[in-house]
N, CA, C and O atoms as a Tripos MOL2 file, in Angstrom:
@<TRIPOS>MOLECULE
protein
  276   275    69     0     0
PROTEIN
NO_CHARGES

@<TRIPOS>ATOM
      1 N         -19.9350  -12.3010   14.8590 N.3       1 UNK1
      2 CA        -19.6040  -12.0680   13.4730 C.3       1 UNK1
      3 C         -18.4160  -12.9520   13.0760 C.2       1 UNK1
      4 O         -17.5980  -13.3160   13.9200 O.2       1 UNK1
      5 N         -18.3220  -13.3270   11.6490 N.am      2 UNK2
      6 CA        -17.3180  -14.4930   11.5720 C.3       2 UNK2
      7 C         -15.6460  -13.6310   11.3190 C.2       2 UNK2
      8 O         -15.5300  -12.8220   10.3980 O.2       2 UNK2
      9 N         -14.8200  -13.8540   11.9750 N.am      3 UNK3
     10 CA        -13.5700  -13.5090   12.8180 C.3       3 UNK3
     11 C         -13.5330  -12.7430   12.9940 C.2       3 UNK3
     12 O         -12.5380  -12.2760   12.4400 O.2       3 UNK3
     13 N         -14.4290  -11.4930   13.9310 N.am      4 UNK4
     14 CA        -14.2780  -10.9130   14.6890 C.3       4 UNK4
     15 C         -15.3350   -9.6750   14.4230 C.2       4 UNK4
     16 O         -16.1190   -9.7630   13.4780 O.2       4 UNK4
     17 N         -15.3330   -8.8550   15.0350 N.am      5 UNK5
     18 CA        -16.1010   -7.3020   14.7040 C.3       5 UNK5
     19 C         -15.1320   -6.7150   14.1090 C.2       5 UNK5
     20 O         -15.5570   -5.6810   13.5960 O.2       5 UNK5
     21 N         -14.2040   -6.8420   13.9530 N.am      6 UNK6
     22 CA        -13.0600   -5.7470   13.6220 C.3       6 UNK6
     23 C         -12.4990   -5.8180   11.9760 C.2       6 UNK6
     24 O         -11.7390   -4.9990   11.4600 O.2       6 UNK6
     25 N         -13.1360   -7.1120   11.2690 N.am      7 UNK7
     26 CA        -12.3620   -7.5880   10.1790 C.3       7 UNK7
     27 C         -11.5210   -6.5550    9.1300 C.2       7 UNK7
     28 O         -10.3570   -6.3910    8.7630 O.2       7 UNK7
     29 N         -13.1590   -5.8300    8.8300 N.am      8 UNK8
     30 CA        -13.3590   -4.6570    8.5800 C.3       8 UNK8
     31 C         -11.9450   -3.7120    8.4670 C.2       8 UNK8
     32 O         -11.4810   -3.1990    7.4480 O.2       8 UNK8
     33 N         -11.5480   -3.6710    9.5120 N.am      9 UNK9
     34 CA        -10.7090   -2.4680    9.9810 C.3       9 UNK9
     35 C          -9.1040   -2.9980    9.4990 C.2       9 UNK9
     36 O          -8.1210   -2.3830    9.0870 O.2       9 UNK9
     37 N          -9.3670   -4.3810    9.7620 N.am     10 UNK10
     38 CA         -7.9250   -4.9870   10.1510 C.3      10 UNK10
     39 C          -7.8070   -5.1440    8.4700 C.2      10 UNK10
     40 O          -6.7350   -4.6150    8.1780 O.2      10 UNK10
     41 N          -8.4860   -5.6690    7.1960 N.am     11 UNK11
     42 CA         -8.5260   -5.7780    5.7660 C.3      11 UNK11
     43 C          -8.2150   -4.6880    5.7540 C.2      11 UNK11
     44 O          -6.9930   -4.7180    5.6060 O.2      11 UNK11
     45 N          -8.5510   -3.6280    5.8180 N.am     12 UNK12
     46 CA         -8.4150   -2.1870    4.9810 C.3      12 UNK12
     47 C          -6.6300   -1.9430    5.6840 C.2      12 UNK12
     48 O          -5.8380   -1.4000    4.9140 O.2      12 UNK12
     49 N          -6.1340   -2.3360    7.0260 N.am     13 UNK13
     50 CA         -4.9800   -1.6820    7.6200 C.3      13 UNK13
     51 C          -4.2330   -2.9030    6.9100 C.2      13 UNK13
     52 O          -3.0450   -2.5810    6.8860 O.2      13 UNK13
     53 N          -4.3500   -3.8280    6.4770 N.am     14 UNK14
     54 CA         -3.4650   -4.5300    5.9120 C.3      14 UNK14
     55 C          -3.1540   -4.3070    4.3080 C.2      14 UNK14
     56 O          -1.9870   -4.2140    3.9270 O.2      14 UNK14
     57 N          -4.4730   -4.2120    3.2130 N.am     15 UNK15
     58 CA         -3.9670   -3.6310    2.0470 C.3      15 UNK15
     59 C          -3.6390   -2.0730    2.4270 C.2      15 UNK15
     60 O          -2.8530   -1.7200    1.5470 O.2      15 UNK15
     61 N          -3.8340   -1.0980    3.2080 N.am     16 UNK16
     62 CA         -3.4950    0.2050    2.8280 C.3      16 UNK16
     63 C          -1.7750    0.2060    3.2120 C.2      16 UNK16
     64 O          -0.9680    0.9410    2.6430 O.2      16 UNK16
     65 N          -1.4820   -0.6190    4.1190 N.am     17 UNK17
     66 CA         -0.1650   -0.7200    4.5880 C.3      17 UNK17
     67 C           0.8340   -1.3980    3.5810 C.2      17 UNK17
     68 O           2.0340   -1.1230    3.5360 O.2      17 UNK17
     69 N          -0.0320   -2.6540    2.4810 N.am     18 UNK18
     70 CA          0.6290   -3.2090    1.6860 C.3      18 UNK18
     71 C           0.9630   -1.6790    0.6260 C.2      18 UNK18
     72 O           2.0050   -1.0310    0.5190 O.2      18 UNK18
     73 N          -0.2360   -1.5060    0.0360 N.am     19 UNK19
     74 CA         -0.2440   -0.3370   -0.8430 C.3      19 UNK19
     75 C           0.9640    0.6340   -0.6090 C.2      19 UNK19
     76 O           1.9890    0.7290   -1.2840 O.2      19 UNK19
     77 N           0.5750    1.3700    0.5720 N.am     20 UNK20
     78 CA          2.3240    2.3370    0.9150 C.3      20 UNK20
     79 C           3.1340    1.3330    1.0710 C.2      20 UNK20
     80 O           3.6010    1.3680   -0.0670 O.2      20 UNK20
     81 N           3.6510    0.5070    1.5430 N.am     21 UNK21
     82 CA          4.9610    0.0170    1.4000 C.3      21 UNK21
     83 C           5.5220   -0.4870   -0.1750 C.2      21 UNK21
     84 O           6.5720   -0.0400   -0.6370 O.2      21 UNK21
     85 N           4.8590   -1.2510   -0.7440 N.am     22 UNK22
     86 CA          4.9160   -1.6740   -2.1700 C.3      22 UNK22
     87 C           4.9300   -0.2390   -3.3440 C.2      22 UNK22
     88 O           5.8390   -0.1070   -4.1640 O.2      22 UNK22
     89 N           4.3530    0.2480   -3.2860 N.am     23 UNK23
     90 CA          4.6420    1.3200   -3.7630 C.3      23 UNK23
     91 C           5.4620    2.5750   -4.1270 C.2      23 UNK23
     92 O           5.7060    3.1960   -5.1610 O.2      23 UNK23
     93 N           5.8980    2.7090   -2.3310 N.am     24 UNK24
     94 CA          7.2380    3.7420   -2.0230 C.3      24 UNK24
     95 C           8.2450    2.7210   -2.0930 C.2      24 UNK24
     96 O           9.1860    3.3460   -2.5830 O.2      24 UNK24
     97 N           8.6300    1.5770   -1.9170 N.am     25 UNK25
     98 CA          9.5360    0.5720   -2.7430 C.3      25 UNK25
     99 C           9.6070    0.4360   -3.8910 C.2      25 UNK25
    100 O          10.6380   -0.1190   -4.2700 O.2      25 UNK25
    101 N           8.5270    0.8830   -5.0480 N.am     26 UNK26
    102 CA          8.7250    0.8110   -5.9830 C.3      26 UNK26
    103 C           9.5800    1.9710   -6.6750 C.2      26 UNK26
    104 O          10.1510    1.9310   -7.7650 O.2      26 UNK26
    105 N           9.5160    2.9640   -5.7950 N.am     27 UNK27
    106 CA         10.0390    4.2670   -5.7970 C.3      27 UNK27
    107 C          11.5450    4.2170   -6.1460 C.2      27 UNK27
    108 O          12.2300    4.1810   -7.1680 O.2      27 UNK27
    109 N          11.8030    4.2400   -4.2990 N.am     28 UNK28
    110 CA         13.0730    4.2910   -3.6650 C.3      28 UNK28
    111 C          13.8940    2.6790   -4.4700 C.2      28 UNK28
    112 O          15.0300    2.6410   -4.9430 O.2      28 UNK28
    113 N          13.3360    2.0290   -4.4330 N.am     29 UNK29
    114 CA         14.3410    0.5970   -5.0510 C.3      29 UNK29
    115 C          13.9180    0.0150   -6.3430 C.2      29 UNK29
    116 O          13.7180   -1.1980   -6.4040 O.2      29 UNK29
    117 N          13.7480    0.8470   -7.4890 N.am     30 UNK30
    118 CA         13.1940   -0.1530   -8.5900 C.3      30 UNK30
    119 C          14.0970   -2.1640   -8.6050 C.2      30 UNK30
    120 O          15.2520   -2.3510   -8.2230 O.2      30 UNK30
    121 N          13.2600   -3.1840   -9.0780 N.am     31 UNK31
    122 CA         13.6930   -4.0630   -9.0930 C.3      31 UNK31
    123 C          14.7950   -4.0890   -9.9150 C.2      31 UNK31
    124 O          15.1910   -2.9640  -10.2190 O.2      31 UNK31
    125 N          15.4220   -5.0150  -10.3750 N.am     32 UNK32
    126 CA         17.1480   -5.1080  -11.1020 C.3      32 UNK32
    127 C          17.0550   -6.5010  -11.5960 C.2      32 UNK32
    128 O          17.6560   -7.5070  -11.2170 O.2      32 UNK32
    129 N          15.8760   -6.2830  -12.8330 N.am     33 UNK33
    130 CA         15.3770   -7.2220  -13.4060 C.3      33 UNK33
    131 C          15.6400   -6.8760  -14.8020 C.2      33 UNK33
    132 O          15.6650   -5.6900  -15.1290 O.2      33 UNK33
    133 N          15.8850   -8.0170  -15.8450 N.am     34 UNK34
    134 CA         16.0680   -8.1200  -17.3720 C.3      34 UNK34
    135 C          14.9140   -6.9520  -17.6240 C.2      34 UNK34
    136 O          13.8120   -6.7290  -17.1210 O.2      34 UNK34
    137 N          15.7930   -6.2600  -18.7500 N.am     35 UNK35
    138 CA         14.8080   -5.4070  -19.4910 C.3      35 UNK35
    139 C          14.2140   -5.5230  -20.9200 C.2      35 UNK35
    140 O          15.0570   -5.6160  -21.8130 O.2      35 UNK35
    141 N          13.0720   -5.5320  -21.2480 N.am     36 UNK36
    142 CA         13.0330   -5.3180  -22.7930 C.3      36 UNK36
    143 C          11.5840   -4.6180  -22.8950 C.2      36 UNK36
    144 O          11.2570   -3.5480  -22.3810 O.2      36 UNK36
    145 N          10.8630   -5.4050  -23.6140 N.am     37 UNK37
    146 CA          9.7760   -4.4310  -23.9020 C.3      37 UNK37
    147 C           8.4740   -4.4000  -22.8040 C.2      37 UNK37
    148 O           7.6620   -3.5060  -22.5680 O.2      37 UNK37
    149 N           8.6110   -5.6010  -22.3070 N.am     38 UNK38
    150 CA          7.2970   -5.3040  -21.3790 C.3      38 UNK38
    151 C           7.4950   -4.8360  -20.3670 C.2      38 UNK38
    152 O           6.5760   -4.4390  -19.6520 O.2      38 UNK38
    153 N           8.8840   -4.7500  -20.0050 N.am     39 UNK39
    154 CA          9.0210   -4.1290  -18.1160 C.3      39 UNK39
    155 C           9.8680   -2.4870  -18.7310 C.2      39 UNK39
    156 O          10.6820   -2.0780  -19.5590 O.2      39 UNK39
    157 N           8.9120   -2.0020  -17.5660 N.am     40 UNK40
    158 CA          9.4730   -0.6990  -17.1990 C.3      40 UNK40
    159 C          10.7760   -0.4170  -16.5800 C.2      40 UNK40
    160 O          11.0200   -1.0570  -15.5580 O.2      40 UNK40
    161 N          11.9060    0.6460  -17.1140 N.am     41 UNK41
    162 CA         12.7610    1.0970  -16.5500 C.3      41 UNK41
    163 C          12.2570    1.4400  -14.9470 C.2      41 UNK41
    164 O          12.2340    0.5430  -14.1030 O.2      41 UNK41
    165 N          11.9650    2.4660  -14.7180 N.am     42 UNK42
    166 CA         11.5080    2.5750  -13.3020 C.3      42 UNK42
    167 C           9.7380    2.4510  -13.6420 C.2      42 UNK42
    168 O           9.1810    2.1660  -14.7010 O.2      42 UNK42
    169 N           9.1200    2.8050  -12.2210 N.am     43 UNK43
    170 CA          7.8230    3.0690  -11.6690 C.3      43 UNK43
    171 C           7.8080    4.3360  -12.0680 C.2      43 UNK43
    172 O           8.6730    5.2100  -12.0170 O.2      43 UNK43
    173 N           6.3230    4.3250  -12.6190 N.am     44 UNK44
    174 CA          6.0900    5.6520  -12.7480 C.3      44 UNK44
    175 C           6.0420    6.9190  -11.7130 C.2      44 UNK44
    176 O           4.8620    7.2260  -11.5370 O.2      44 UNK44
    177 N           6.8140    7.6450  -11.0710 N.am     45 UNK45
    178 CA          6.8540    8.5810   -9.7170 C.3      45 UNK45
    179 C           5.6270    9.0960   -9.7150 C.2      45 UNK45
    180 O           4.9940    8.4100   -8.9130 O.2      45 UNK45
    181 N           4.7010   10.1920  -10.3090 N.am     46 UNK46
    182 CA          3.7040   10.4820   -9.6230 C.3      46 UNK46
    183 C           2.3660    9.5290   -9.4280 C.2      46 UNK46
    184 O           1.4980    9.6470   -8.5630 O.2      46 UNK46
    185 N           2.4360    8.7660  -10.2510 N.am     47 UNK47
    186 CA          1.0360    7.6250   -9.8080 C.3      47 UNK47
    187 C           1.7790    6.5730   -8.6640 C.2      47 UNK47
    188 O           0.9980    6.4530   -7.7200 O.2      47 UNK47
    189 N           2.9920    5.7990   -8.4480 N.am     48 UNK48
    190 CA          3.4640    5.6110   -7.3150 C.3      48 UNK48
    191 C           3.3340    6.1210   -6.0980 C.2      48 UNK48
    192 O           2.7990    5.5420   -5.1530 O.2      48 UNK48
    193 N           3.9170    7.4440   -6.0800 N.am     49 UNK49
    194 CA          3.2560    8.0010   -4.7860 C.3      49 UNK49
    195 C           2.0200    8.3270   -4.4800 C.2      49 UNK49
    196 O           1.7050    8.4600   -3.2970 O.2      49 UNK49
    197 N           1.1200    8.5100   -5.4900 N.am     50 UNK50
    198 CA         -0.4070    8.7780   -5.2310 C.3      50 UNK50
    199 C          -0.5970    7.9720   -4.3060 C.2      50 UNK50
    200 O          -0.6850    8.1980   -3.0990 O.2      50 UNK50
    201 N          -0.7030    6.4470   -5.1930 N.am     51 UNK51
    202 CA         -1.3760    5.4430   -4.1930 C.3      51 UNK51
    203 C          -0.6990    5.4760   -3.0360 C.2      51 UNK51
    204 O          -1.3950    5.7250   -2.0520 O.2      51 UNK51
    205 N           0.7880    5.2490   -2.7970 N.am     52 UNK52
    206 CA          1.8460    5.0490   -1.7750 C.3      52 UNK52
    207 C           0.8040    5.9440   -0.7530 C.2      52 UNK52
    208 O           0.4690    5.5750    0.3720 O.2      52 UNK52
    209 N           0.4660    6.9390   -1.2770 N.am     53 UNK53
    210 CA         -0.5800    8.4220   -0.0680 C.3      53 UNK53
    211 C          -1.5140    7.5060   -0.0310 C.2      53 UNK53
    212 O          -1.6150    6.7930    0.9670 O.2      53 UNK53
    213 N          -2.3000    7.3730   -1.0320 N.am     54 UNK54
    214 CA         -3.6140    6.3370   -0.4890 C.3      54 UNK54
    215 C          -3.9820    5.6230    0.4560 C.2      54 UNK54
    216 O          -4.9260    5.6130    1.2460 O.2      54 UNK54
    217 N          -2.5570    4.6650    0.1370 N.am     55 UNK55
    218 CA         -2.2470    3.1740    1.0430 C.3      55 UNK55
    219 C          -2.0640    3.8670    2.2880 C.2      55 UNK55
    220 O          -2.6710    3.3650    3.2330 O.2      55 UNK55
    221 N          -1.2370    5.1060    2.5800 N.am     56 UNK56
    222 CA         -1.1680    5.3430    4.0800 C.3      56 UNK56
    223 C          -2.1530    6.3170    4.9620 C.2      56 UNK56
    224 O          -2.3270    6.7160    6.1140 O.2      56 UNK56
    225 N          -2.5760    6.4050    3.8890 N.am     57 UNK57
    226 CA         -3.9900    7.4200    4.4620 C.3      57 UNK57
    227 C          -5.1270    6.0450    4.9440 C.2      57 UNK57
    228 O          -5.8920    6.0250    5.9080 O.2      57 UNK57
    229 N          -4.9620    5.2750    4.1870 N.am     58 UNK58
    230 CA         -5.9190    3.9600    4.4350 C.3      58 UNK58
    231 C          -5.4460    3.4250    5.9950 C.2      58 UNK58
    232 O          -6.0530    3.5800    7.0550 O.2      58 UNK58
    233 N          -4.2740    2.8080    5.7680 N.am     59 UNK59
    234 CA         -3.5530    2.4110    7.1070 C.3      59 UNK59
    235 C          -3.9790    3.3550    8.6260 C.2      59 UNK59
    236 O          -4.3720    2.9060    9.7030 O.2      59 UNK59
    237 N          -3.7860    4.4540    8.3150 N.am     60 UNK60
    238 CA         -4.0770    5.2560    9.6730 C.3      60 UNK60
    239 C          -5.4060    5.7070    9.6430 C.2      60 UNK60
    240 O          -5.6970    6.5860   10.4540 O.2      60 UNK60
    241 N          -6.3410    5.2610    8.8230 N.am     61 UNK61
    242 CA         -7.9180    5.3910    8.9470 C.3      61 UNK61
    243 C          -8.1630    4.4400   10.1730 C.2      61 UNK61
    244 O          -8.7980    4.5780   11.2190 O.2      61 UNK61
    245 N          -6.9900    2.8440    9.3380 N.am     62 UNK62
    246 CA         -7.9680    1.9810    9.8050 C.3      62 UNK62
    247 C          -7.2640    1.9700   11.5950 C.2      62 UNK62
    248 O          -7.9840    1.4820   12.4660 O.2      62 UNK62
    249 N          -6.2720    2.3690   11.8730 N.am     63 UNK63
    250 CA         -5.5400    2.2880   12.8260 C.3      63 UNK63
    251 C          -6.0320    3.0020   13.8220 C.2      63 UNK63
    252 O          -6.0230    2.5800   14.9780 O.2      63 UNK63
    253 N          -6.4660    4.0470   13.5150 N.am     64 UNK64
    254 CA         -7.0060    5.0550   14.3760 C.3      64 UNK64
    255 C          -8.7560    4.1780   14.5620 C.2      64 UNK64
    256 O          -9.3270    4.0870   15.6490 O.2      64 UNK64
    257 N          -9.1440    3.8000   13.6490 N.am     65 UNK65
    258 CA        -10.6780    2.9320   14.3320 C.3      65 UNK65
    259 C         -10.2040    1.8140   14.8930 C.2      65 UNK65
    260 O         -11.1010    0.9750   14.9700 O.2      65 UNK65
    261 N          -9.2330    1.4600   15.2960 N.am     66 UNK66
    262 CA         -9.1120   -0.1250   15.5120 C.3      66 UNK66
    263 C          -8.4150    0.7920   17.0890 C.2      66 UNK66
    264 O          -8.6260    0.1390   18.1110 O.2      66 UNK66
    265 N          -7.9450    1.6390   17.2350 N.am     67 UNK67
    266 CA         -7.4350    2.4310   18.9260 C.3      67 UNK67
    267 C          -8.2770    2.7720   19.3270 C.2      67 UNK67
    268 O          -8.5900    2.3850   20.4530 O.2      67 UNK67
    269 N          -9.3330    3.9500   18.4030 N.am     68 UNK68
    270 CA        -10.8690    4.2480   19.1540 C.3      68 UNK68
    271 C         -11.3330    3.4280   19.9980 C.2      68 UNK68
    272 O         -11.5050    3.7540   21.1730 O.2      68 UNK68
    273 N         -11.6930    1.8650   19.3870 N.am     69 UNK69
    274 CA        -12.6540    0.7880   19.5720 C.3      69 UNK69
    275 C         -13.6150    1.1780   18.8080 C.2      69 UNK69
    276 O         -14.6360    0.4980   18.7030 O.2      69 UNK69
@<TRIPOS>BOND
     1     1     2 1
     2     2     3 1
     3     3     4 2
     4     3     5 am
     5     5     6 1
     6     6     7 1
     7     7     8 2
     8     7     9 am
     9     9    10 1
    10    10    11 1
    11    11    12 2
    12    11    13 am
    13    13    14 1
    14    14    15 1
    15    15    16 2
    16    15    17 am
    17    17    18 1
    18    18    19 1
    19    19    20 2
    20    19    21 am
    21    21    22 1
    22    22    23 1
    23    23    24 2
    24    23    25 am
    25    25    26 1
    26    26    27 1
    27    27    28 2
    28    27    29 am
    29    29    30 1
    30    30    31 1
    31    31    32 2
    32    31    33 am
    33    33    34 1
    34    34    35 1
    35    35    36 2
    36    35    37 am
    37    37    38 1
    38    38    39 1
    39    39    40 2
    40    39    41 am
    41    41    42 1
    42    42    43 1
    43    43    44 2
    44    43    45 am
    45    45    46 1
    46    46    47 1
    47    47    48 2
    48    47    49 am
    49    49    50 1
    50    50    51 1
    51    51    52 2
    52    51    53 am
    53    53    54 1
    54    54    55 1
    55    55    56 2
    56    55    57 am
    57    57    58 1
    58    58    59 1
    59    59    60 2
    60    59    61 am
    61    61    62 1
    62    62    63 1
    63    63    64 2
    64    63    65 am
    65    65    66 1
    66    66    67 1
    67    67    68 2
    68    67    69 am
    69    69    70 1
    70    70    71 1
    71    71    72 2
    72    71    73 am
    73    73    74 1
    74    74    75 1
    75    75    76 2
    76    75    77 am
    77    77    78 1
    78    78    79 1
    79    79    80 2
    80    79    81 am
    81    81    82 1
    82    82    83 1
    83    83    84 2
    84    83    85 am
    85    85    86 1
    86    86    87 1
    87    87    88 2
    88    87    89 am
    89    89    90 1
    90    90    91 1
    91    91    92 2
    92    91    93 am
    93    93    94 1
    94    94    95 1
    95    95    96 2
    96    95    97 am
    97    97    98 1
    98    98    99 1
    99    99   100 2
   100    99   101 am
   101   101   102 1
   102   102   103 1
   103   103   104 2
   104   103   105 am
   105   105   106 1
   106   106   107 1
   107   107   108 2
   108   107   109 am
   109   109   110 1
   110   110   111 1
   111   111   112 2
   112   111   113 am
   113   113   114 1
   114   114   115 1
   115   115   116 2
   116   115   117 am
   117   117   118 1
   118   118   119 1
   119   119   120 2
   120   119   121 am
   121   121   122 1
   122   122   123 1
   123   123   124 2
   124   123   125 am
   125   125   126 1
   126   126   127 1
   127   127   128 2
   128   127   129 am
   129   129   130 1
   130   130   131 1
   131   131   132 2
   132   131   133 am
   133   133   134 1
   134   134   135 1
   135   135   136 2
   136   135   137 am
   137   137   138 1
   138   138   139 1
   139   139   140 2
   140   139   141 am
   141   141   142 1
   142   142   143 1
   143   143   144 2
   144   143   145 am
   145   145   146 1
   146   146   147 1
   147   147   148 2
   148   147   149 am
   149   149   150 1
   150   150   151 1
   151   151   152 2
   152   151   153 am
   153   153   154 1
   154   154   155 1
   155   155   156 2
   156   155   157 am
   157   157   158 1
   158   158   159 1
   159   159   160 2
   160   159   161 am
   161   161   162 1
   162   162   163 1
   163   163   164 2
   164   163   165 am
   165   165   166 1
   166   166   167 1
   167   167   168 2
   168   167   169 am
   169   169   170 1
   170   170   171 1
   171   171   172 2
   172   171   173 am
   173   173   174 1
   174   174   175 1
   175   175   176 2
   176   175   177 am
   177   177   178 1
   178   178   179 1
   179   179   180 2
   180   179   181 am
   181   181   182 1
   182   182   183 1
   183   183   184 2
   184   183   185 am
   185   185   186 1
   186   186   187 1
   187   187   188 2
   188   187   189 am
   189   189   190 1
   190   190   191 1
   191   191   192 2
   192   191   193 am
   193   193   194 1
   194   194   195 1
   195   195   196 2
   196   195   197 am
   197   197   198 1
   198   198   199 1
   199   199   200 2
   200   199   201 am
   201   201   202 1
   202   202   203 1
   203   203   204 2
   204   203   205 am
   205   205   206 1
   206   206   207 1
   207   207   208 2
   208   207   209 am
   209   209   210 1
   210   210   211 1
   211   211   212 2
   212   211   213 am
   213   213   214 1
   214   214   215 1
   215   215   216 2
   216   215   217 am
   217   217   218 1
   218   218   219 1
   219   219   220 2
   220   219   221 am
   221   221   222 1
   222   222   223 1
   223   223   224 2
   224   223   225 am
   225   225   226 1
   226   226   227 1
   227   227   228 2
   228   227   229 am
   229   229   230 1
   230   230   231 1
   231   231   232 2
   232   231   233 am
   233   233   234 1
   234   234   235 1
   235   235   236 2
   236   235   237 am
   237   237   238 1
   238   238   239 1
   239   239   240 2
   240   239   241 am
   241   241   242 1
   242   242   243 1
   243   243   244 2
   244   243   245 am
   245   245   246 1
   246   246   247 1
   247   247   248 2
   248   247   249 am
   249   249   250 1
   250   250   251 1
   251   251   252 2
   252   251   253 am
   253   253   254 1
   254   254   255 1
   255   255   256 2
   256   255   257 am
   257   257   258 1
   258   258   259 1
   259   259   260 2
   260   259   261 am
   261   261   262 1
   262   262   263 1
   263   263   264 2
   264   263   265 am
   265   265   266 1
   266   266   267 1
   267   267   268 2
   268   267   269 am
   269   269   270 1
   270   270   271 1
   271   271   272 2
   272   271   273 am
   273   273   274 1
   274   274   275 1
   275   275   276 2
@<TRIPOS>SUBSTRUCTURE
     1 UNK1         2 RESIDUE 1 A UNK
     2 UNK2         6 RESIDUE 1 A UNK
     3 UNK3        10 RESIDUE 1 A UNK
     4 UNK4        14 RESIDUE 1 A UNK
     5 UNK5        18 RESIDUE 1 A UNK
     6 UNK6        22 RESIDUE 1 A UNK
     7 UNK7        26 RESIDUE 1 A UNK
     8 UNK8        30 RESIDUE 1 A UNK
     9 UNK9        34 RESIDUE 1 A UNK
    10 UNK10       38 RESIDUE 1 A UNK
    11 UNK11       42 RESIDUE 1 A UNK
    12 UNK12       46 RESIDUE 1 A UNK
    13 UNK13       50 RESIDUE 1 A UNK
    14 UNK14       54 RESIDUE 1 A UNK
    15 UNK15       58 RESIDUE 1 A UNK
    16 UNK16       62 RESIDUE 1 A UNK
    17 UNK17       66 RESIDUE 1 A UNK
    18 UNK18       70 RESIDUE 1 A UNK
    19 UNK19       74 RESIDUE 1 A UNK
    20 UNK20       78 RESIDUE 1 A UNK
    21 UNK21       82 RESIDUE 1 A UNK
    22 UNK22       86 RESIDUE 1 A UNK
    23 UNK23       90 RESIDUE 1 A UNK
    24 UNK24       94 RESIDUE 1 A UNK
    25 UNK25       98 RESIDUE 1 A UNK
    26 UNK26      102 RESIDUE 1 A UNK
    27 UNK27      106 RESIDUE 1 A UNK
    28 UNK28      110 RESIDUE 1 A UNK
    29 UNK29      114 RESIDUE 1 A UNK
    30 UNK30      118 RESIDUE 1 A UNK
    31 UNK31      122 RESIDUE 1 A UNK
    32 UNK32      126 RESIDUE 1 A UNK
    33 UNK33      130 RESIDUE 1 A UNK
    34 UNK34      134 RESIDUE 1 A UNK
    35 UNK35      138 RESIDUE 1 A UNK
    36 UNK36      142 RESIDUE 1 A UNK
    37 UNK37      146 RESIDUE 1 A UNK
    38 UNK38      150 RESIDUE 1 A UNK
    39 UNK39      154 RESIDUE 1 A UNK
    40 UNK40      158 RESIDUE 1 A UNK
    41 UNK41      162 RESIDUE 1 A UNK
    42 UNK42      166 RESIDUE 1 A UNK
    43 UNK43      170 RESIDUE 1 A UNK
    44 UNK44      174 RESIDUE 1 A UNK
    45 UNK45      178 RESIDUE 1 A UNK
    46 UNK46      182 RESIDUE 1 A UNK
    47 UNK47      186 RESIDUE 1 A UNK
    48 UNK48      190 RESIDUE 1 A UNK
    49 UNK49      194 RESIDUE 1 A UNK
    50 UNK50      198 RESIDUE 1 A UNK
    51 UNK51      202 RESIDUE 1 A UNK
    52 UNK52      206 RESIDUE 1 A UNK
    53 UNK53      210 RESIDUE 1 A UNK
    54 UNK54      214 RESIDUE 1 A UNK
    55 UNK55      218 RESIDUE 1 A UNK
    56 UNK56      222 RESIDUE 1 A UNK
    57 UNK57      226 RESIDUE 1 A UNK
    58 UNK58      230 RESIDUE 1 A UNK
    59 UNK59      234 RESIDUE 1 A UNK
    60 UNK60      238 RESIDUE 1 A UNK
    61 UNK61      242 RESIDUE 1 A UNK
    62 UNK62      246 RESIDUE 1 A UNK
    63 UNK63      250 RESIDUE 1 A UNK
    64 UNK64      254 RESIDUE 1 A UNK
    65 UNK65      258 RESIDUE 1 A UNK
    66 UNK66      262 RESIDUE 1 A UNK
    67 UNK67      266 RESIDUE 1 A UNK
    68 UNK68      270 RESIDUE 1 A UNK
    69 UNK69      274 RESIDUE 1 A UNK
């Protein structure tokens, strides 16, 4: 299969890992960027952490199939 049998596993553990980290950063550290009308004061907290859960529920899906074999 073209790079590997595992691609699968390793795509999903890399965006679900991006997802929680980018996310709960968006949290804990909003950026400290010019404000006006198009940027948000902070991240919105409960749709932030949703995904932030998503992303790490994704990550240890794929983590746990990639230890199985």
């Amino acid at each position: 299969m073209f790079l590997g049998e595992d691609l699968l596993a390793y795509l999903v553990l890399a965006f679900g890992g991006a997802l929680f980290v980018g996310n709960l950063l968006a949290v804990v550290r909003p950026p400290a960027a010019q404000l006006d009308e198009s940027n948000l004061e902070r991240a919105p907290v409960a749709r932030s952490l949703f995904f932030s859960g998503l992303g790490f529920v994704a990550a240890l899906w794929a983590l746990a199939s990639l230890v199985s074999g």
